[in-house]
C-alpha positions as CSV (number, residue, x, y, z in Angstrom):
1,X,-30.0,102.2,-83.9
2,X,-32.0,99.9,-85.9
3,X,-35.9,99.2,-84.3
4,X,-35.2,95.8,-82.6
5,X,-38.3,93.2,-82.6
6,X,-38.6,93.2,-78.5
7,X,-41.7,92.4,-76.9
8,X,-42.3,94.1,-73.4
9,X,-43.4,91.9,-69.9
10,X,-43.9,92.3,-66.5
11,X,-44.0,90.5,-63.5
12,X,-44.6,91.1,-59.6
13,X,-41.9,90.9,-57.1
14,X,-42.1,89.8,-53.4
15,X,-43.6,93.3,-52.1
16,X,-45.8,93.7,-55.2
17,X,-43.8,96.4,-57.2
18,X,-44.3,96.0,-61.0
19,X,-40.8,95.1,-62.6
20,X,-41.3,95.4,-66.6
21,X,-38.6,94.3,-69.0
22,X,-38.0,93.6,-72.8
23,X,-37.6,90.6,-74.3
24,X,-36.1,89.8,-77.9
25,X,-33.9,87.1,-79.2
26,X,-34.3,83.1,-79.2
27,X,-31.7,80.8,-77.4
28,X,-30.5,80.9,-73.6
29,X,-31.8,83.4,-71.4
30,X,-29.9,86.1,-70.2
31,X,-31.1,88.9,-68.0
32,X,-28.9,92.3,-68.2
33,X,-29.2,94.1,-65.3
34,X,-28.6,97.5,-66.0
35,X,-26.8,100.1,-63.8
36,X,-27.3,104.0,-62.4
37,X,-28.5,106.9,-64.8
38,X,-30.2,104.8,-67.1
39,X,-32.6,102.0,-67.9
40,X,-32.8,98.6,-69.4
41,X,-33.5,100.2,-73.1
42,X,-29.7,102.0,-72.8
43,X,-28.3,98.1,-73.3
44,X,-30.6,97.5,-76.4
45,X,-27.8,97.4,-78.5
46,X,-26.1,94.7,-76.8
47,X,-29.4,92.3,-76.4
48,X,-29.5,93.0,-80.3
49,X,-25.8,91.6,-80.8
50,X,-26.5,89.1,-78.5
51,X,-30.1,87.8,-79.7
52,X,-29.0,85.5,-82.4
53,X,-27.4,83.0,-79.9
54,X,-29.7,84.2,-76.9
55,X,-32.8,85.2,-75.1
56,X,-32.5,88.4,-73.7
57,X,-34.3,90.5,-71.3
58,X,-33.6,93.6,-70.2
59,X,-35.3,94.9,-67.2
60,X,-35.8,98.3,-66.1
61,X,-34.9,98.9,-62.6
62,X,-37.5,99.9,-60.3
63,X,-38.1,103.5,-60.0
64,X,-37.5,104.3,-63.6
65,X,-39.1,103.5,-67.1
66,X,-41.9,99.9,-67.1
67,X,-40.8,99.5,-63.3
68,X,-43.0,100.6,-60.4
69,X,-41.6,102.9,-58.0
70,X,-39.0,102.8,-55.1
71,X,-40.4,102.7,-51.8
72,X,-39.5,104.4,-48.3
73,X,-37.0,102.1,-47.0
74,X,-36.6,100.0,-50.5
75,X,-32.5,98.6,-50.8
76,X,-30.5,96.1,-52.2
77,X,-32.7,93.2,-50.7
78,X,-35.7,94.4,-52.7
79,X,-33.7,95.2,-55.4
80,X,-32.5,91.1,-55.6
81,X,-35.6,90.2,-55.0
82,X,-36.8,91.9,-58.4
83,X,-34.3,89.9,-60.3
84,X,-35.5,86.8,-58.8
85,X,-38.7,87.3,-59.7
86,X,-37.5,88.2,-63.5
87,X,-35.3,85.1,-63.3
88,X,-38.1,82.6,-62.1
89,X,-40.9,84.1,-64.8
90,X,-38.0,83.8,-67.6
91,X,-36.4,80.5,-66.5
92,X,-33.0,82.4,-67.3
93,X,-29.5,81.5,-65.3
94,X,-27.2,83.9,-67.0
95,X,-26.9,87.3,-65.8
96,X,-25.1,90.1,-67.2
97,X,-24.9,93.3,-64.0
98,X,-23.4,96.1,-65.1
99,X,-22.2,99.1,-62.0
100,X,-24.6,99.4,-59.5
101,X,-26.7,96.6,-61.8
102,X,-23.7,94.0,-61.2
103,X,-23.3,94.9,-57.2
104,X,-26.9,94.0,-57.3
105,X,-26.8,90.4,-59.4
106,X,-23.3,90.0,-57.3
107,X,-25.3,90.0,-54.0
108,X,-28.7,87.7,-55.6
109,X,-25.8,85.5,-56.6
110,X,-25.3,84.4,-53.2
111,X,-28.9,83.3,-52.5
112,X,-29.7,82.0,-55.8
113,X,-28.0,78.7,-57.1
114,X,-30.3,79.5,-60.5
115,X,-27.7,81.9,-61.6
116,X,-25.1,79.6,-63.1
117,X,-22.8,82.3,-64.5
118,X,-22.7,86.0,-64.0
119,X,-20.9,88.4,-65.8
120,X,-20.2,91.8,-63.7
121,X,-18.8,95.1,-65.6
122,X,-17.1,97.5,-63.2
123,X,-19.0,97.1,-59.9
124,X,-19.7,100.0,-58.5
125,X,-17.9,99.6,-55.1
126,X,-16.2,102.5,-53.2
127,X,-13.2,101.5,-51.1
128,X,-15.0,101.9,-47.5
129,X,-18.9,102.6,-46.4
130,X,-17.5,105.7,-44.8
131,X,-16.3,106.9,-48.0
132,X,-19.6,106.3,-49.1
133,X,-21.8,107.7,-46.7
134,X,-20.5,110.6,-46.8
135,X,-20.5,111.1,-50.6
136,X,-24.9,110.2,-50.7
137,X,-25.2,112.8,-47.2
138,X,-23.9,115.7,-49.9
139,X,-26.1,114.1,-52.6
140,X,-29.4,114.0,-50.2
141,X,-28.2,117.6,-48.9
142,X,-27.7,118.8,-52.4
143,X,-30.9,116.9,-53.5
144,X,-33.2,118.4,-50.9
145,X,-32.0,121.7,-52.1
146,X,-33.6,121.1,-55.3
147,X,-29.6,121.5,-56.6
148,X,-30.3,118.4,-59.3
149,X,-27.1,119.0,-61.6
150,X,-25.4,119.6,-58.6
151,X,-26.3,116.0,-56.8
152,X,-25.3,114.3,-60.1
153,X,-21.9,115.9,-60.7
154,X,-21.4,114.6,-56.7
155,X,-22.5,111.3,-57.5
156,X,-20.5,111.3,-61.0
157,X,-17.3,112.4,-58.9
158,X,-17.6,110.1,-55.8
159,X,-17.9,106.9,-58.3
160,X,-15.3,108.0,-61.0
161,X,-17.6,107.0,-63.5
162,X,-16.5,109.5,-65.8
163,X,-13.4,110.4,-67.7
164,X,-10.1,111.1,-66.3
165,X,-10.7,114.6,-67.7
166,X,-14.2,115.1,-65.7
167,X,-12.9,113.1,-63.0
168,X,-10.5,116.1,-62.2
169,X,-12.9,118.9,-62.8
170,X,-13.6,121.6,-59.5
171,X,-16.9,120.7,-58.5
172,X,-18.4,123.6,-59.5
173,X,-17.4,123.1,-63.5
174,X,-18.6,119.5,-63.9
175,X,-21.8,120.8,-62.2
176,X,-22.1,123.9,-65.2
177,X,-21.2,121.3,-67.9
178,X,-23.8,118.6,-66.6
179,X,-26.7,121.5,-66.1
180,X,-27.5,121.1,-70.1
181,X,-27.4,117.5,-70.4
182,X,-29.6,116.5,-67.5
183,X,-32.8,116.7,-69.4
184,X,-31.6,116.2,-72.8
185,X,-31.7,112.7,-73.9
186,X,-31.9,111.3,-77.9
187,X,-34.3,109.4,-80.1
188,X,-35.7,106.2,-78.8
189,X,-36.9,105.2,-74.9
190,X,-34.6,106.9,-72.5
191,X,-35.0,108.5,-69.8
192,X,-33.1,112.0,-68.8
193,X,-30.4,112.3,-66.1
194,X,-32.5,115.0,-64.2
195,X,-35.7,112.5,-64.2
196,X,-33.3,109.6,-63.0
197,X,-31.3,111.2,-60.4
198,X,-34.1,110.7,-57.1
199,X,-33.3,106.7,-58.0
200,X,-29.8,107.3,-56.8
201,X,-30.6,108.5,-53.4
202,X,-31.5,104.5,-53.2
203,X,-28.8,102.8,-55.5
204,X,-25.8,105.1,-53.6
205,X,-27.2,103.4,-50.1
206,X,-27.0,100.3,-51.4
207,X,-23.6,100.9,-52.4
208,X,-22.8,102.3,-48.7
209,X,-23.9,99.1,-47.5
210,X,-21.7,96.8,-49.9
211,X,-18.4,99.1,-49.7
212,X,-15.9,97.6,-47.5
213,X,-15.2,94.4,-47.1
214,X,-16.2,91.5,-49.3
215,X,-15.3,88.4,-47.0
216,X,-19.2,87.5,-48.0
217,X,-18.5,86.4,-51.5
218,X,-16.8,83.7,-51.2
219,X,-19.4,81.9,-50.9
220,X,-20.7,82.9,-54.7
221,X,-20.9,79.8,-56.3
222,X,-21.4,81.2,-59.9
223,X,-18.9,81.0,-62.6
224,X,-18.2,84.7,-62.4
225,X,-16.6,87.2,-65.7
226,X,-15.2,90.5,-64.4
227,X,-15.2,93.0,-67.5
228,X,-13.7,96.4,-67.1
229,X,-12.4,99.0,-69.9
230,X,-8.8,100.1,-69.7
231,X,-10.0,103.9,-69.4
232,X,-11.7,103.5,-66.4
233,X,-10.5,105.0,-63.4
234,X,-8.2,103.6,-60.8
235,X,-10.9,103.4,-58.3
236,X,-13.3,101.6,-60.7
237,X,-10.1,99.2,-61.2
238,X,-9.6,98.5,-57.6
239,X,-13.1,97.5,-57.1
240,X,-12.6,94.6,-60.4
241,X,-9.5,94.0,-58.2
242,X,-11.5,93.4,-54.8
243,X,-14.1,90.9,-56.1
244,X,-11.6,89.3,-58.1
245,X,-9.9,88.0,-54.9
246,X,-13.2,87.6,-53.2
247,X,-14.8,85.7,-55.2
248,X,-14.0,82.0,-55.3
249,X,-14.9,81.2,-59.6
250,X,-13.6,84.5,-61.3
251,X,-12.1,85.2,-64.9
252,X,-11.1,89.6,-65.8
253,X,-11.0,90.3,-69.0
254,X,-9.5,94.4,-69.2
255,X,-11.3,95.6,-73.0
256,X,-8.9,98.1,-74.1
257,X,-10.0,101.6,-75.1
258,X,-13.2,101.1,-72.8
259,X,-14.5,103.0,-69.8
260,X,-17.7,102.7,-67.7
261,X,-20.3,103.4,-70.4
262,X,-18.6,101.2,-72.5
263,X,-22.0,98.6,-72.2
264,X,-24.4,101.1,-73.3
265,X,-25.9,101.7,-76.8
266,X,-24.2,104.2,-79.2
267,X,-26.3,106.4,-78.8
268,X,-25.3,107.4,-75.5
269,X,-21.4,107.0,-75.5
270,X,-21.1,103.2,-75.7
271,X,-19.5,100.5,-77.4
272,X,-21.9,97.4,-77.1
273,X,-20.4,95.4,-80.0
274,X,-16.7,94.6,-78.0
275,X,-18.6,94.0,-74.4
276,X,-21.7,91.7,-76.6
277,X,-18.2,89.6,-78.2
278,X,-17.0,89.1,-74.3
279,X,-20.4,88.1,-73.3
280,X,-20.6,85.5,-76.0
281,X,-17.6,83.8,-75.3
282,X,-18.4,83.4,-71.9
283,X,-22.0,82.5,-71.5
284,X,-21.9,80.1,-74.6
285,X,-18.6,78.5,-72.8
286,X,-20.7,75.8,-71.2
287,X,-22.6,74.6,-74.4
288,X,-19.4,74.1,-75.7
289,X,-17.8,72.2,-73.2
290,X,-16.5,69.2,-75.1
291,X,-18.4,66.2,-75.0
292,X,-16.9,62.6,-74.8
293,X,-17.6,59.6,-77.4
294,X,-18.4,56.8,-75.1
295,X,-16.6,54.2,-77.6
296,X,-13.8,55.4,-77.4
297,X,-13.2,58.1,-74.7
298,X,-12.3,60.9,-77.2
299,X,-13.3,64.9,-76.7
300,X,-15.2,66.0,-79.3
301,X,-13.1,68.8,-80.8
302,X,-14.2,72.7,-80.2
303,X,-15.0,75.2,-82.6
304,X,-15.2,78.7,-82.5
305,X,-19.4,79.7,-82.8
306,X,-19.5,81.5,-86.0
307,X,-18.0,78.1,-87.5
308,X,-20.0,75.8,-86.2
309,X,-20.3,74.5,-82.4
310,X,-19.1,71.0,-82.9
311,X,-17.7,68.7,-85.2
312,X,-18.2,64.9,-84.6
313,X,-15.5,62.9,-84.0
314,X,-14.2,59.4,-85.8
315,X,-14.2,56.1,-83.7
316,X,-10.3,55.5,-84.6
317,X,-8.0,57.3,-82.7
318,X,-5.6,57.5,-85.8
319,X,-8.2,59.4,-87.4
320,X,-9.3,61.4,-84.3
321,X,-6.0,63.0,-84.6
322,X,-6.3,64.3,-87.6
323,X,-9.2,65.3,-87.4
324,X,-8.3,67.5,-84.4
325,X,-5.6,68.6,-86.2
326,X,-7.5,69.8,-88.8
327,X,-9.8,71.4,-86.2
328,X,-6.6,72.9,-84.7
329,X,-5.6,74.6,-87.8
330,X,-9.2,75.9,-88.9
331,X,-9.6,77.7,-85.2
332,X,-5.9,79.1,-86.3
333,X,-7.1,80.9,-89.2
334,X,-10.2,81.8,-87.8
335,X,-8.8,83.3,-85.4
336,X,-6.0,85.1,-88.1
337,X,-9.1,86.6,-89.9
338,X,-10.2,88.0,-87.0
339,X,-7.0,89.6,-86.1
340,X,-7.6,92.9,-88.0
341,X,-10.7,94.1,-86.5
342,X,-10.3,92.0,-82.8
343,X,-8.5,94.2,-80.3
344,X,-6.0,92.0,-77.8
345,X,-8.5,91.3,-74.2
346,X,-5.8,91.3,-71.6
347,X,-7.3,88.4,-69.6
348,X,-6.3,87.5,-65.5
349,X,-7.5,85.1,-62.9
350,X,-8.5,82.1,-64.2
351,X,-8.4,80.1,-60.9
352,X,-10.6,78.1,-61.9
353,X,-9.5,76.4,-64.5
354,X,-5.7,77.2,-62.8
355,X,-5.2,78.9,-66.7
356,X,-3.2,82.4,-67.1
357,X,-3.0,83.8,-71.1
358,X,-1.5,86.1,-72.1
359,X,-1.4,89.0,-75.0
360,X,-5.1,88.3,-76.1
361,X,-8.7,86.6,-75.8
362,X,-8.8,82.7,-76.4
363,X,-4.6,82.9,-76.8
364,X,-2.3,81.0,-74.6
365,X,1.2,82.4,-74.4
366,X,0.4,84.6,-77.4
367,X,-0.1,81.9,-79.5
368,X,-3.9,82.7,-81.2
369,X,-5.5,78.7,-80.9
370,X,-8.5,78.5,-78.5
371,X,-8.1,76.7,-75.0
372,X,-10.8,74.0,-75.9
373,X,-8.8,73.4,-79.4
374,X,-5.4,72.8,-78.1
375,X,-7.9,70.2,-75.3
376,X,-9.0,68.4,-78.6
377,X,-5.6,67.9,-79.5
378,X,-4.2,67.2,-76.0
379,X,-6.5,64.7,-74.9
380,X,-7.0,62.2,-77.7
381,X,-2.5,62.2,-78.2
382,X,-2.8,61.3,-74.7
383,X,-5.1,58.3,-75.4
384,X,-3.7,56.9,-78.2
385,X,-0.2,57.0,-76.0
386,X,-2.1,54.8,-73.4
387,X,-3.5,52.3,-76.7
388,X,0.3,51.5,-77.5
């Protein structure tokens, strides 16, 4: 991983706990909001891929890494409370939550109208808070025994978080196989699993108390981006599923060959490039809503961000036309070159925008031109129709 130029902050939340985070990039804040067994620095990778177009801070959680410690009796409302505090020093209103990070910015979504679109990957959510209560009493039980490897293969099991493969192991195996890796960990700023696992004594109670039902959601007012990777597990799945139909402003976007780690660096089992190109599509979505020229009620036409943001638009509609035309074709083969190395996105939901596609990101119906070119083309056809 190459040494990124971040600079490191902190700030004091409501009950005086230090929340530290890093900072690097130039553009839009967005705060990533990182999930169990690891710490801001395990998202680095992403903030790097993101950092040309964005600001981006990573927090650490508290109870692990710049962060002060958990308290007796800490829970999700401190925990929102912390990224409100990062959000009002930073000014941001995109946040990216991934697991236990995105059931977290989910719930400070519904008390803060500063966060104007949220992106979620896999919240961790188990079917029912039974379920989940009794999954964390075996993990405190287990924990109190000084069993550590033991705790973490229950908490890896009750969330699916891993492989199919590990997902099926005895108890007893995954436990053996974890033993080694819980306080290894590679070059750079993370922290082990052994050192991390008394934080999910709090994180798995705040998931008891969001399990079950969601009815609350609805009123998230956020423009909200589900991401999930196709080799998650079924459980992992259903919870995408859940929030989808809870909450009111939702997009999914399933990136294939994927599972939970999928957002962390490469280090560490991840594949930040395919989750940084979601993220980019989505939070620069609003600065590339297409503007209107006053004189003569025309969008200006899209194009895609590595080919410039927009392109102005002639007075005339005859001329408007072609130029979206032209526009139209050049967001064809951009998106032909991209082809070989862009995996399809199977992308649901939409409801919105009432907009279903269909065998791949930013295609309708298969056919590879981007939603806001075929509007450049739409719109000013429909104009010069209504000139005649």
């Amino acid at each position: 991983m190459n040494a990124s130029p971040f600079t490191t902050h902190a700030v004091s939340s409501k009950d005086g706990t230090t929340i530290g985070y890093r900072q690097l990039g130039q553009g839009p804040g967005i705060v990533v909001l990182h999930g169990s067994m690891s710490s801001g620095y395990y998202h680095l990778e992403v903030a790097e891929a993101l950092s040309d177009a964005f600001t981006v801070y990573l927090p650490d959680r508290r109870g692990r890494g710049l962060s002060g410690a958990y308290q007796d009796g800490d829970g999700i409302q401190q925990e929102v409370e912390d990224l409100e505090a990062v959000l009002a020093r930073t000014g941001a209103q995109n946040v990216f939550g991934v697991s236990v990070g995105a059931v977290i910015a989910l719930q400070a979504a519904l008390a803060q109208p500063a966060i104007s679109r949220l992106a979620l990957y896999e919240p961790l959510l188990l079917p029912d808070a039974a379920t989940a209560s009794a999954m964390m009493a075996r993990y405190d039980q287990q924990m109190a025994a000084g069993k550590v490897t033991a705790a973490l293969s229950t908490a890896m099991k009750g969330g699916q978080m891993g492989s199919a493969v590990m997902n099926a192991m005895p108890h007893w195996l995954l436990s053996a196989l974890t033993r080694p890796m819980a306080n290894w960990t590679p070059k750079g700023d993370y922290i082990a699993f052994a050192d991390l696992a008394p934080a999910l004594h709090y994180e798995g109670h705040e998931i008891v108390g969001m399990s079950g039902s969601l009815d609350m959601m609805k009123d998230v007012h956020a423009d909200v981006l589900l991401l999930g990777g196709s080799k998650s597990s079924a459980l992992i799945k259903d919870a995408l599923t859940r929030v989808e139909r809870a909450v009111p402003s939702t997009r999914r976007m399933e990136l294939p060959g994927l599972n939970h780690s999928a957002p962390w660096n490469k280090q560490v089992r991840g594949n930040p490039e395919l989750v940084a190109r979601a993220l980019r599509g989505f939070f620069q979505a609003a600065a590339l809503t297409p503007a209107l020229n006053t004189s003569c009620l025309l969008p200006v036409a899209w194009m895609p961000p590595s080919t410039g943001n927009r392109l102005q638009l002639p007075a005339r509609p005859a001329s408007a036309m072609a130029h979206t035309a032209r526009t139209a074709k050049r967001c064809w083969q951009h998106q032909r070159s991209r082809a070989a190395i862009t995996p399809p996105v199977i992308m649901s939901g939409s409801r919105r925008r009432g907009v279903r596609s269909h065998g791949g990101a930013g295609k309708i119906f298969g056919i590879g031109i981007p939603f806001r070119a075929i509007y450049g083309i739409a719109v000013p056809l429909v104009c010069r129709l209504m000139r005649t």
